[in-house]
N, CA, C and O atoms as CSV, one atom per row, in Angstrom:
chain,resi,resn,atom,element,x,y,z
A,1,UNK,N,N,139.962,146.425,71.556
A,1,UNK,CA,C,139.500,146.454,70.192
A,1,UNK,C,C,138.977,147.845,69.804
A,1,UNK,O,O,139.246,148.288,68.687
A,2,UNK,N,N,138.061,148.729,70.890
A,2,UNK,CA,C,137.500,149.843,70.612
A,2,UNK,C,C,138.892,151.094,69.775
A,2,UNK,O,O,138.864,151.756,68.737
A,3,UNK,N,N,139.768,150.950,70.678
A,3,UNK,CA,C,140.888,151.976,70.614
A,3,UNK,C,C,141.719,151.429,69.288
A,3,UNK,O,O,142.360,152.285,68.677
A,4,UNK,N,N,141.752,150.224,68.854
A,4,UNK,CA,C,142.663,150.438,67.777
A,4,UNK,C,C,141.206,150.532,66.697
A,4,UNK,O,O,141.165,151.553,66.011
A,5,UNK,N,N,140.846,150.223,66.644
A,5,UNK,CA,C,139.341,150.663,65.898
A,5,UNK,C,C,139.257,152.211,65.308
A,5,UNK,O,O,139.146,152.678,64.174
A,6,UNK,N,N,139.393,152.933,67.011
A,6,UNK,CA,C,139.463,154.298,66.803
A,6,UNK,C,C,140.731,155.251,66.176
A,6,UNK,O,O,140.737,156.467,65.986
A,7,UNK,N,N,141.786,154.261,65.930
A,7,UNK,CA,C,143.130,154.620,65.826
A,7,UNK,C,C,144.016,155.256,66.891
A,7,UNK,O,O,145.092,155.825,66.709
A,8,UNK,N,N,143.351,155.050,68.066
A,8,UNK,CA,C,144.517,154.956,69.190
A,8,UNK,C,C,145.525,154.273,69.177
A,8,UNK,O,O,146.608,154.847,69.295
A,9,UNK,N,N,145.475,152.887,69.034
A,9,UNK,CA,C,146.318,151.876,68.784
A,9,UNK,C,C,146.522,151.023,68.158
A,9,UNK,O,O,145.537,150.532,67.606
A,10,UNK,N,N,147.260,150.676,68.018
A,10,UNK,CA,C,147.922,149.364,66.763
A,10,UNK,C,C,148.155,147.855,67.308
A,10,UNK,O,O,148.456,147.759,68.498
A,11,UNK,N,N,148.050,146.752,66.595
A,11,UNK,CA,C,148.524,145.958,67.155
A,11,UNK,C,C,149.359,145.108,66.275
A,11,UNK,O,O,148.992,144.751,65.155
A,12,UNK,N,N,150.600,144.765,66.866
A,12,UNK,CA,C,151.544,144.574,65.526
A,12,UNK,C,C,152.311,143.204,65.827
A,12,UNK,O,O,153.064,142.711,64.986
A,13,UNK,N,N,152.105,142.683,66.931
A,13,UNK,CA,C,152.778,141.615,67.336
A,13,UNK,C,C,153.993,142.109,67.826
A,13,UNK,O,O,153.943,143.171,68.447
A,14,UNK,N,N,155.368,141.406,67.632
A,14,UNK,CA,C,156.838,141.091,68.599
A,14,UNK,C,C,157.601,141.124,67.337
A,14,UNK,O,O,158.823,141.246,67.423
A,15,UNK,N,N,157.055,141.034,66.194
A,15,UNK,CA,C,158.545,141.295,65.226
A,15,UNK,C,C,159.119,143.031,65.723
A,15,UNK,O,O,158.648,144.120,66.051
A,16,UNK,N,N,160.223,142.461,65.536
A,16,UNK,CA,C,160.943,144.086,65.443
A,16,UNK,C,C,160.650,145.271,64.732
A,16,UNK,O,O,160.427,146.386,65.204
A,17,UNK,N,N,160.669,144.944,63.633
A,17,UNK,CA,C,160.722,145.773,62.353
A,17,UNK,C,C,159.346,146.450,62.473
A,17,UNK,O,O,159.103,147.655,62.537
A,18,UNK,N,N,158.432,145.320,62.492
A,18,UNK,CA,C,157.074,145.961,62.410
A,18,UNK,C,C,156.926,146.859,63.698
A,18,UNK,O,O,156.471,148.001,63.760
A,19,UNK,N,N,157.274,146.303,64.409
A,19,UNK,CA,C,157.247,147.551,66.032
A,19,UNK,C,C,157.852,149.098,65.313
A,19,UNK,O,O,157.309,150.169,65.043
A,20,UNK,N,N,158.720,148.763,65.233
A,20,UNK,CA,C,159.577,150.209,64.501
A,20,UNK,C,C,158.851,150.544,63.151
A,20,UNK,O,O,158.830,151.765,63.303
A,21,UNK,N,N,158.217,150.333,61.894
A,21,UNK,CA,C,157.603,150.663,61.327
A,21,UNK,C,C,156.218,151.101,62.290
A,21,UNK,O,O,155.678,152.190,62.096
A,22,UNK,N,N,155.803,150.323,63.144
A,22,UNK,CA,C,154.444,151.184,63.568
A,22,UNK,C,C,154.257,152.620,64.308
A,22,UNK,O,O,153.302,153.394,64.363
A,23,UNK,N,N,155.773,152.657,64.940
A,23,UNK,CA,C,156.317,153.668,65.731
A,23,UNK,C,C,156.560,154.818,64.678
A,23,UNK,O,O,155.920,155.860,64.814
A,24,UNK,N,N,157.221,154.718,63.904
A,24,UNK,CA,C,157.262,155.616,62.790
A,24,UNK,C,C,156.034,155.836,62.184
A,24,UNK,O,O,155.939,156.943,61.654
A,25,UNK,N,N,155.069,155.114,62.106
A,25,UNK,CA,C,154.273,155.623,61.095
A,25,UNK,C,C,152.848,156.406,62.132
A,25,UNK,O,O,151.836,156.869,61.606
A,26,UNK,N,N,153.052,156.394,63.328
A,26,UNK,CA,C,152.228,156.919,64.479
A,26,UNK,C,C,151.796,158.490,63.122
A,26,UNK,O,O,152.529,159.213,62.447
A,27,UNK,N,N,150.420,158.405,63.269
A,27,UNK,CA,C,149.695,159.564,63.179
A,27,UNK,C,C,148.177,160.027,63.845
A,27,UNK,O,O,147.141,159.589,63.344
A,28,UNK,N,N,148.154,160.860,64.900
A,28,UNK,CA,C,147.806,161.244,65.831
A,28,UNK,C,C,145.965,161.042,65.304
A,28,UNK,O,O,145.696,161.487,64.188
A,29,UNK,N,N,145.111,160.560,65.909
A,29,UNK,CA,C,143.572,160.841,65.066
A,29,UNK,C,C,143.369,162.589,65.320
A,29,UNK,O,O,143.917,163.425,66.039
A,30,UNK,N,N,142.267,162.602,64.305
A,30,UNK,CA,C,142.483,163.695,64.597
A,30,UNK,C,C,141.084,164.237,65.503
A,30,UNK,O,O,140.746,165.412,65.649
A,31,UNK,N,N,140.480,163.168,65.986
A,31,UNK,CA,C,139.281,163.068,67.295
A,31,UNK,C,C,139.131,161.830,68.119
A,31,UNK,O,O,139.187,160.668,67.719
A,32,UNK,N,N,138.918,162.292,69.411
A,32,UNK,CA,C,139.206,161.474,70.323
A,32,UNK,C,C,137.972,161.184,70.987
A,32,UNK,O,O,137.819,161.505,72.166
A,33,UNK,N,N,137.136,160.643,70.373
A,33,UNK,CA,C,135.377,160.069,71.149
A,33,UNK,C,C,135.841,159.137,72.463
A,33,UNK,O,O,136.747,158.330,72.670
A,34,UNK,N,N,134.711,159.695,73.248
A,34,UNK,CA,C,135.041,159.024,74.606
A,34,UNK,C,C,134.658,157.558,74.617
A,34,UNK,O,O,133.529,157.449,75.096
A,35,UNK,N,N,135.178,156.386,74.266
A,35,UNK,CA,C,134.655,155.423,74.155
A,35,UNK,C,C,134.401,154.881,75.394
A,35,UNK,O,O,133.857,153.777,75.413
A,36,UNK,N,N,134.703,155.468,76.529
A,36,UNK,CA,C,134.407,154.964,77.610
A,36,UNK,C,C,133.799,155.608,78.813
A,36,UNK,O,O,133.702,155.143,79.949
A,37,UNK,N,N,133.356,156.919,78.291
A,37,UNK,CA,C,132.658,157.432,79.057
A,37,UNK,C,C,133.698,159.247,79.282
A,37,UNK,O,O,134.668,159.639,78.634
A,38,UNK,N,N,133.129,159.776,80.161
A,38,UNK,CA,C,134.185,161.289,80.765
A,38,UNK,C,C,134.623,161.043,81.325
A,38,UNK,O,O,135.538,161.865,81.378
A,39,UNK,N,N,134.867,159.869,82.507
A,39,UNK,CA,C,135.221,159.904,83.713
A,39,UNK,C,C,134.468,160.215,85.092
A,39,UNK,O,O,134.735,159.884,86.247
A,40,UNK,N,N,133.671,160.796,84.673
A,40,UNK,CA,C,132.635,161.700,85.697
A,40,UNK,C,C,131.458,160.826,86.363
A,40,UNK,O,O,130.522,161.301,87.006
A,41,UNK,N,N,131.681,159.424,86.084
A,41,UNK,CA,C,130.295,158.652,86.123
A,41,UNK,C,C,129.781,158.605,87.861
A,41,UNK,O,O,128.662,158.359,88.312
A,42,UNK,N,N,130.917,158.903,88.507
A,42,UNK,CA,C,130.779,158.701,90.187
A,42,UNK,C,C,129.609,159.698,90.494
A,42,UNK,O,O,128.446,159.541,90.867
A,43,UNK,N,N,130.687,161.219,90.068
A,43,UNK,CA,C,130.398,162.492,90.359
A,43,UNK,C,C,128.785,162.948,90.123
A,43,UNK,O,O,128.079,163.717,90.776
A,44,UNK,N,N,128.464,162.037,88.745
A,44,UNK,CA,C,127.396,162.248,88.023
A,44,UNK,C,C,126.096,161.495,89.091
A,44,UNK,O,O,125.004,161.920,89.469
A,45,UNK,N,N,126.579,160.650,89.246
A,45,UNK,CA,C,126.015,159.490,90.294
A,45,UNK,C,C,125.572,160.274,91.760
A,45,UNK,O,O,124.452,160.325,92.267
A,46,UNK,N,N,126.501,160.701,92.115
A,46,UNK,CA,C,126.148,161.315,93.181
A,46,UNK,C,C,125.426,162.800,93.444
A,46,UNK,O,O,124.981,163.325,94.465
A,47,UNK,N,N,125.503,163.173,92.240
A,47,UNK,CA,C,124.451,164.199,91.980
A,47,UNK,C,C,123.096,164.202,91.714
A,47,UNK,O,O,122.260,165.105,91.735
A,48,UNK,N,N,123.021,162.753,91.402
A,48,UNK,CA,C,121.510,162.217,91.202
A,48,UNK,C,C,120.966,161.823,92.571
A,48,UNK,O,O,119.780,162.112,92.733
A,49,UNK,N,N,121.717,161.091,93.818
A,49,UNK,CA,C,121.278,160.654,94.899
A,49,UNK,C,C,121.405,161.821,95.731
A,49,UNK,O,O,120.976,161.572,96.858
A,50,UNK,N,N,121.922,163.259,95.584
A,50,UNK,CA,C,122.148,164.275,96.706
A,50,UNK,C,C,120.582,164.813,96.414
A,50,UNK,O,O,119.685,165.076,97.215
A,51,UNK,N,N,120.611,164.869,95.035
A,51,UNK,CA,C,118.927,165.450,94.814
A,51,UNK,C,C,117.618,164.673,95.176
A,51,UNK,O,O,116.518,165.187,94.973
């Protein structure tokens, strides 16, 4: 839900047409908020327990 929210993605069902209209009408956002974090949460983690 977050990502088509954000306009990452669409959800269009199994008709055809609409698949191919959604494909065509793809326009890129033009910011990409980390809705899920950096990735880094381990790294981050373990920088807190080395200290």
């Amino acid at each position: 839900m977050e990502t088509v929210d954000a306009g990452w993605n669409m959800v269009v069902g199994a008709d055809r047409e609409k698949i191919v209209d959604a494909v065509n009408s793809i326009k890129l956002p033009v910011q990409r908020p980390e809705l899920y974090g950096d990735g880094r949460a381990a790294q981050k983690m373990l920088e807190i327990l080395a200290d």
